[in-house]
Phi, psi and omega in degrees: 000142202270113176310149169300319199302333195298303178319288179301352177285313225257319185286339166278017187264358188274173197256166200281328139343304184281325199281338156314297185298316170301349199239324153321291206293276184351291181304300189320328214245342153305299158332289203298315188303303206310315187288308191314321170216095169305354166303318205292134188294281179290330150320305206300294214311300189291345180278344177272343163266012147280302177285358172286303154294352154293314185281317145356314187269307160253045165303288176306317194308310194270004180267006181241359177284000000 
């Protein structure tokens, strides 16, 4: 398994597609875990620090408007 510092290495090489797809993938498999077991802890978890950083993100997005 791949170190985080390994990770942040590996996402900034990607081309600005793959990290579209990478992000795409990421959310599906999250969705999923989620229909299967609405329970799941870490599912619940990445859809609640996804959307915290969506808002977040355009927070900034309109304060730089």
């Amino acid at each position: 398994m791949m170190t985080p510092t390994d990770l942040w290495e590996a996402i900034g090489s990607l081309t600005e597609e793959d990290t579209l797809q990478l992000v795409t993938t990421l959310v599906a498999t999250y969705d999923q875990r989620l229909e299967r077991d609405p329970s799941d802890l870490a599912a619940r978890d990445f859809f609640k620090t996804l959307n915290l950083v969506l808002k977040q993100t355009n927070e900034c997005n309109l304060n730089r408007r």
